[in-house]
C-alpha positions in Angstrom: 0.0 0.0 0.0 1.7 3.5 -1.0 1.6 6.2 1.8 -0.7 8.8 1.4 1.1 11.9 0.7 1.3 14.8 2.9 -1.9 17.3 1.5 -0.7 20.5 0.6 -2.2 23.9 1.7 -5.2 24.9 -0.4 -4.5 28.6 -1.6 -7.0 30.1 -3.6 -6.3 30.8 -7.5 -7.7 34.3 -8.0 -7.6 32.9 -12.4 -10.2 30.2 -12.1 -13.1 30.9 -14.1 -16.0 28.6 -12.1 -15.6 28.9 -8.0 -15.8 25.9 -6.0 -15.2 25.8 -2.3 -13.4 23.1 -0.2 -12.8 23.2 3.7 -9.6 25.2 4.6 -9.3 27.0 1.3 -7.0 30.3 1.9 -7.5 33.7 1.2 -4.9 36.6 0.9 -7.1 39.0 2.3 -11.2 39.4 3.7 -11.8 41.7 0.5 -10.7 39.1 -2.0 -12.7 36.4 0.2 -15.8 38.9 -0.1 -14.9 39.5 -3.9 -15.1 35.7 -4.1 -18.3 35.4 -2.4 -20.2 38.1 -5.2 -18.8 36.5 -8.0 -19.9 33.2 -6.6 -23.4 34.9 -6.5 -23.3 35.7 -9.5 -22.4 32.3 -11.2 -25.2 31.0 -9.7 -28.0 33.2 -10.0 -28.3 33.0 -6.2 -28.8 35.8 -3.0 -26.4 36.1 -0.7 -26.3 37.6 2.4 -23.2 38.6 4.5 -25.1 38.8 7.8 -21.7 38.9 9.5 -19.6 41.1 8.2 -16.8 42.0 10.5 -12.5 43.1 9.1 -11.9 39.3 11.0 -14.9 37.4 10.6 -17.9 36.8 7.7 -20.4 34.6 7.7 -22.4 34.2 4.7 -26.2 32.7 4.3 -28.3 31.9 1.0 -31.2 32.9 0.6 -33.4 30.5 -0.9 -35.8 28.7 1.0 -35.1 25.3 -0.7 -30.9 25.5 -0.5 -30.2 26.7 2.6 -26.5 26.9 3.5 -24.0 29.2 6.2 -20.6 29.5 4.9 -18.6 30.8 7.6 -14.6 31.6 7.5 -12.4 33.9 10.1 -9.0 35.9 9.6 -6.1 33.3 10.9 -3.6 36.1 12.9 -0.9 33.5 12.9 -0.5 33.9 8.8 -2.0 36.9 8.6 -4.7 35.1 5.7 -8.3 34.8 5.7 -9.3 30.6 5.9 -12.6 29.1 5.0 -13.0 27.5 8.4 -16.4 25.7 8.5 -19.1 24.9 5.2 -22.2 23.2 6.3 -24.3 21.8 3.7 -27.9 21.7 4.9 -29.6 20.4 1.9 -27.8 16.9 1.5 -27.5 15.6 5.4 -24.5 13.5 4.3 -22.1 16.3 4.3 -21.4 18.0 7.5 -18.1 19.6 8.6 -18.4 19.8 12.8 -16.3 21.5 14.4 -14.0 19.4 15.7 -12.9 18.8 12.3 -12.3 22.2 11.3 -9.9 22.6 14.6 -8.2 19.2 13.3 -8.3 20.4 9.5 -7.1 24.4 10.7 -4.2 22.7 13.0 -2.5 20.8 9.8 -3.1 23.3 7.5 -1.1 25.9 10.3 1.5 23.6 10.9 2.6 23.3 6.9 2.2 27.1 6.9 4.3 28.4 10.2 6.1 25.2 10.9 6.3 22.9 14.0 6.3 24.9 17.2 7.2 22.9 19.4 10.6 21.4 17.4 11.4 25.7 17.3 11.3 26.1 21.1 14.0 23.0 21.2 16.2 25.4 19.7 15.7 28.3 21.7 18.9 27.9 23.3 20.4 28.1 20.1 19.2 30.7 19.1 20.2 32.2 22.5 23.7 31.2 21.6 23.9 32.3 17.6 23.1 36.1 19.3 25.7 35.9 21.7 28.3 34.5 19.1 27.6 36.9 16.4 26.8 40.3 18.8 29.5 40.1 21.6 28.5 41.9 24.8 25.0 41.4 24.3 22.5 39.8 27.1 20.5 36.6 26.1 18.2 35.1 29.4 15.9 31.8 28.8 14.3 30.5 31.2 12.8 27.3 31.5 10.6 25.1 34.3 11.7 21.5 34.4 8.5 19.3 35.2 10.5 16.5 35.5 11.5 13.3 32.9 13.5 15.9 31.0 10.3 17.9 30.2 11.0 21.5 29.9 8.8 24.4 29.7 9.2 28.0 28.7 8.8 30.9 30.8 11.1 34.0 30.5 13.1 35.5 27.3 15.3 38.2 27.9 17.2 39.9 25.2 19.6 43.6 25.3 21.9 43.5 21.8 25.3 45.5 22.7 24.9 48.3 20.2 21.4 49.1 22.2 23.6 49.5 25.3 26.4 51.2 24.0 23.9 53.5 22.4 22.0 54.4 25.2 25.1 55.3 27.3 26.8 57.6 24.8 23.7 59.2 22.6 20.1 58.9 24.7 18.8 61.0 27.1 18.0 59.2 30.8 14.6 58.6 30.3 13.0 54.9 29.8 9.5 54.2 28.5 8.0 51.1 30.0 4.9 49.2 28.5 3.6 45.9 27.4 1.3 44.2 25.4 -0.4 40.5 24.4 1.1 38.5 22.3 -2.1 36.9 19.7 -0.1 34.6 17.3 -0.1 30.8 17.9 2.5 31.2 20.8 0.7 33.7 23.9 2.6 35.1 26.7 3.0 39.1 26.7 6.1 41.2 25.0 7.3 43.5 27.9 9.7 46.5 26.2 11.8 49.4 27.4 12.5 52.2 25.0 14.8 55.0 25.1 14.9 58.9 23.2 17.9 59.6 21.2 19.4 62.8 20.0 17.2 63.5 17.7 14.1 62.8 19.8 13.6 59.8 17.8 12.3 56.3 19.5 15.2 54.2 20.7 15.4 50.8 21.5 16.8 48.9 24.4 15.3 46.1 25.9 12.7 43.3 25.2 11.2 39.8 27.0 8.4 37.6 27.0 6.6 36.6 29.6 3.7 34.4 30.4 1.5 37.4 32.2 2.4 40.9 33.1 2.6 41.5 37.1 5.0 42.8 39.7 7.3 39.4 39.4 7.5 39.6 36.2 8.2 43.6 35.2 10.4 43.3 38.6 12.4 40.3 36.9 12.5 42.3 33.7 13.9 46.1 35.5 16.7 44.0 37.3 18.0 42.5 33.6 17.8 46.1 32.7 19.5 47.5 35.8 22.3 45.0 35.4 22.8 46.0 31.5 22.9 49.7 31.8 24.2 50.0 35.4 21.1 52.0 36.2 22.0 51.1 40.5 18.8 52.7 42.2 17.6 54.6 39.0 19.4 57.9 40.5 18.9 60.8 37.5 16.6 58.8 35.5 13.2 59.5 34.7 10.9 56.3 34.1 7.8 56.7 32.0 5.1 54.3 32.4 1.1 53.8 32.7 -0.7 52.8 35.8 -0.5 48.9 35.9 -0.2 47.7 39.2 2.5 45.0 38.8 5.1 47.9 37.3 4.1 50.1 39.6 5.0 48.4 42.6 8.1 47.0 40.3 9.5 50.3 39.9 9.2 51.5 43.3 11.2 48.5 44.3 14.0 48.3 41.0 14.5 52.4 41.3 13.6 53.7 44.6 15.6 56.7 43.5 13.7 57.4 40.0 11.6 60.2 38.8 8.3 58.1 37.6 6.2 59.7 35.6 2.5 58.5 34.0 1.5 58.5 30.1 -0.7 61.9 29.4 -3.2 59.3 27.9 -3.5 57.4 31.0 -3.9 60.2 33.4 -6.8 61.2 31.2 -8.4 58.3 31.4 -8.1 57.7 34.8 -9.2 61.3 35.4 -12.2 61.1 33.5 -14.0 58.7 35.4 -14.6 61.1 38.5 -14.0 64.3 36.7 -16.2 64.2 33.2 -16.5 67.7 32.8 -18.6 69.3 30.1 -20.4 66.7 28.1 -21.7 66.7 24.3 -24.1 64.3 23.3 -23.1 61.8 26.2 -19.6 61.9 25.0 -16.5 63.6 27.1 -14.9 67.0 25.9 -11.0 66.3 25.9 -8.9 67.5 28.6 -5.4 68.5 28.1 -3.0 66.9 30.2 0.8 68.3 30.5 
């Protein structure tokens, strides 16, 4: 018996003349899916209606009585494409796609496109190693939990290349912006950063890690890599710019007892507005200007 060979992804070909669809077909983008969907229409002789119609999700309904069918298909974030992920065919009961699989179908279809995950994060200490090698100086944490049986499991990722050091000692000013944000491709966590201004008041930066959540252990963990790289001691003559999360609050307090902290305009405002509205148009808030 030969083996079955591997099924490759299924891309849509913007040339074909007659439109057929197949679970897990590929889009470039929601207009050309939307594009697809009208000319489909129009082959037919059939109404459609988009009755979702979101920039990350469609769902798409005929409208005959006698051929019902929902075709539904959401933007994939990891490959930045919009997939076909479910087709249910009410009018013959022997085909149904359920969802689990669509889950099973989406999960090859992702692993021929990005690659096997979990044979990457193997390498990670090589990677680790290939920046140290080819940027001498620079600082490269990974952190792992062992769970025992060899099993190892991610947690922290540190990374400060040399030049960003050197650059920061010799042409920024001593001011650090702090912030963070989710991470929503196939591999979550949260991308804690710390930027710099240069010379030319131009966005410089320094420092970057991933982390599984953002709290005080975690931004605490990540000032004291910082500390340590540009010898910032009890963050005497520095200025730290953040917003109000708890967990970096309490971390800077505690990494540079000595620091001038300030708050983001932006945050202060929103903060503010909640007790102080002010003059109101239409149920909405007049701006306040915060310097």
């Amino acid at each position: 018996m030969a083996a079955k060979r591997r099924k490759k992804a299924l891309i849509f070909d913007p040339t074909v003349k007659k439109i057929t669809w197949e679970l897990g077909l590929i889009f470039e983008s929601v207009e050309q899916f939307r594009f697809v969907v009208s000319k489909y229409a129009i082959q037919k002789g059939v109404q459609l209606e988009k009755y979702i119609n979101e920039p990350g999700r469609v769902r798409v309904r005929c409208m005959h009585p006698k051929c019902p069918w929902i075709l539904a298909a959401s933007k994939d974030g990891r490959s930045n494409n919009f997939k076909e992920l479910k087709k249910l065919i009410k009018d013959e009961p022997d085909i149904y796609v359920g969802r689990s699989n669509v889950h099973r179908a989406r999960a090859k279809i992702l692993k021929e496109i990005i690659g096997d995950v979990h044979a990457e994060f193997k390498r990670l200490y090589d990677y680790r190693d290939i920046l140290l090698q080819t940027n001498p100086g620079t600082t490269c944490v990974v952190k792992v939990e062992d769970q025992g049986e060899g099993k190892l499991v991610f947690n922290l990722f540190y990374v400060c290349v040399y030049a960003m050091k050197k650059g920061w000692s010799e042409g920024c000013r001593r001011i650090i912006g702090l912030d963070g944000c989710f991470l929503k491709g196939i591999c979550k966590g949260q991308l804690l950063v710390a930027v710099s201004k240069d010379g030319n008041n131009q966005m410089f930066p320094i420092a970057w890690a991933i982390v599984e959540v953002e709290n005080s252990f975690t931004w605490t963990w990540f000032l004291k890599c910082v500390t340590h790289d540009l010898e910032l001691q009890d963050g005497r003559d520095l200025t730290i710019m953040s917003d109000m999360q708890k967990g970096l609050l309490k971390a800077v307090s505690e990494v540079f007892p000595e620091s001038e902290h300030r708050w983001y305009a932006r945050h202060i405002l929103a903060n503010w507005s909640k007790d102080w509205r002010g003059e109101t148009t239409s149920g909405g808030v007049i701006e306040h200007h915060v310097w």
